[in-house]
N, C-alpha and C positions, 0 to 999 in steps of 0.2 A: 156150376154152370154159369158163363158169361150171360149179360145182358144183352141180346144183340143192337150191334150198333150198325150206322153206315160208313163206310168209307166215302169221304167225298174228295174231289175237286176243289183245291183255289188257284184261282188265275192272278199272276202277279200282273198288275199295272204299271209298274214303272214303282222305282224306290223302295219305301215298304209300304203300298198300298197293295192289300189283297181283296180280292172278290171271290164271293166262295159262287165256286159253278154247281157244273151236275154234280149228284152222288153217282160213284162210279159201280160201288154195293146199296143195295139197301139196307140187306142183315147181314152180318159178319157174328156167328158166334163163334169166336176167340180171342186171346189177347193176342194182338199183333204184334211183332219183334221188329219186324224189319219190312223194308221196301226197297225196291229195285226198279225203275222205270227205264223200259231201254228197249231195242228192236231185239225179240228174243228169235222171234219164229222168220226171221230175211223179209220180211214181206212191205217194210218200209215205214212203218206206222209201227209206234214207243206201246208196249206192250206192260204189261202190271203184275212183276215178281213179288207178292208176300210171301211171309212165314208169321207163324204163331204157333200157340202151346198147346198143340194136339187137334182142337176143333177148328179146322181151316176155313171148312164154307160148313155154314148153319142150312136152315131151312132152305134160302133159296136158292142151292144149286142141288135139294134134292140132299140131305146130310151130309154131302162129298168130306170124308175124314183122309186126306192123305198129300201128297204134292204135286202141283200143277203151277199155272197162270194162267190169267185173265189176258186175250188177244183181244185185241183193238176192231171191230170188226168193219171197221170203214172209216175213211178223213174225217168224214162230214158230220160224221157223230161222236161222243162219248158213252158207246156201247161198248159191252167185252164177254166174251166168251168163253166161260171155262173150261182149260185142255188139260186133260189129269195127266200129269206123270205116271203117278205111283201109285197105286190106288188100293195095295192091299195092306201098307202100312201105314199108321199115324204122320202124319208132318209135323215139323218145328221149324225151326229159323232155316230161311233160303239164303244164300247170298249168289251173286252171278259173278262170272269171271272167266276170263278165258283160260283155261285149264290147261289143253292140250297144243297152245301155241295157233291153233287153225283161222285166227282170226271172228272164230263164233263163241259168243259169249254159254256157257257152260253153264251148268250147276251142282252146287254143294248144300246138302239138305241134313237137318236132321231127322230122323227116321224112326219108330219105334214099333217093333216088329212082335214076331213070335215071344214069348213069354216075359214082358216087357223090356228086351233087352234093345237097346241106344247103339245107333251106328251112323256113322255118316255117308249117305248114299250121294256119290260123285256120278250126276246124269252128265253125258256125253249132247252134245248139238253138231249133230250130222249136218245139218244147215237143212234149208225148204222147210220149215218146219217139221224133222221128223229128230226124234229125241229115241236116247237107249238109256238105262244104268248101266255104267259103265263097271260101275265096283262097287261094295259095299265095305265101310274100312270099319273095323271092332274097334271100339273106343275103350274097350275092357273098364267098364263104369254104368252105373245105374242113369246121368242126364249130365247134359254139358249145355252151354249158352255162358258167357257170349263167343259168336264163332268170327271168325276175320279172314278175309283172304289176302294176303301182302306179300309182296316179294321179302323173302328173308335176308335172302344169299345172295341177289341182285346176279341173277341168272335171268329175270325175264318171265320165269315161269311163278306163278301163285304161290305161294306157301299156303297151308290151312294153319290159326292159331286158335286156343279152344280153352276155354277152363273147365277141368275136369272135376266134376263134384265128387268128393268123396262122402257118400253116405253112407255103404256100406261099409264097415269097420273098423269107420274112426279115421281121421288122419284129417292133415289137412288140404283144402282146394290146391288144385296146380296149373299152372298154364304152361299149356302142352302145345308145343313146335312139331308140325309134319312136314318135312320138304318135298314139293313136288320136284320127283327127278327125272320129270319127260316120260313119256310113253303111259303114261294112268298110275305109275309106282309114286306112291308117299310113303316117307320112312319116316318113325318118332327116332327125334334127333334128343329126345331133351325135356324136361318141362322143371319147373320153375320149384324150388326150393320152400 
């Protein structure tokens, strides 16, 4: 079990002076992976995409074990409100990106379900803040991290890249290429030698 920590605020001053602001968490029990700051839910005001390694929000959102983000709940403050996605599996690393071309930033999560098997669950952003899982993609593997999303193929659209652990029966790690081919289809094109 993690030590819970706070997520905080630093405000840049110009140059490299930082000033550390509010805490934006108090507790976070998990180890964090990644961050996304960005208007997820339309509503105008930069919103707070993490991911971490199973335990997302500790005590103070109430155990919440699974994938959401923290909304911004007004200019004038540095409050934020936790909006679950996912809430009946584990979370891991979030990354954002517009997936399906629409102009709203998307998400790609990792996931860890029924009998602990690892998937990457591609949430859909309807826009107004109303969010779907659009697909759930089998990684055929026990845990992956780290994840990237990049145009591969310079079509415009995301690619997902991922390194695939191999723990169960030996071999070694690979870094595994999906293309996104428009419409929520990703195809494994490949992974790495």
């Amino acid at each position: 079990m993690c030590k819970p920590r706070p997520i905080s605020l630093y405000v840049n001053k110009g140059g490299l002076h930082f000033l550390k602001g509010p805490e934006l968490l108090k507790q976070v029990n998990c180890q964090v992976m990644n961050f996304a700051w960005l208007d997820l839910n339309g509503d105008g005001l930069k919103d707070l995409v993490f991911g971490g390694l199973h335990r997302v929000l500790g005590s103070l959102e109430g155990g919440v074990d699974g994938v959401g983000f923290l909304a911004r709940e007004n200019r004038d403050s540095m409050t934020f409100q936790w909006r679950p996605l996912i809430t009946d599996m584990k979370g891991g690393p979030v990354l954002a990106g517009d997936l399906d071309g629409d102009g709203d930033p998307d998400l790609s999560a990792e996931v860890c379900g029924e009998g602990g098997k690892y998937k990457i669950a591609l949430i859909q952003n309807e826009g107004k803040g109303a969010f779907r899982v659009k697909e759930l993609l089998d990684t055929g593997n026990d845990r992956f991290f780290p994840m990237a999303l990049t145009d591969m193929n310079g079509d415009s659209f995301p690619d997902i890249v991922y390194v695939r652990w191999r723990k169960v029966g030996g071999g070694n790690n690979r870094v595994v290429v999906l293309l996104n081919k428009g419409r929520w289809i990703f195809l494994e094109v490949g992974e790495s030698r």
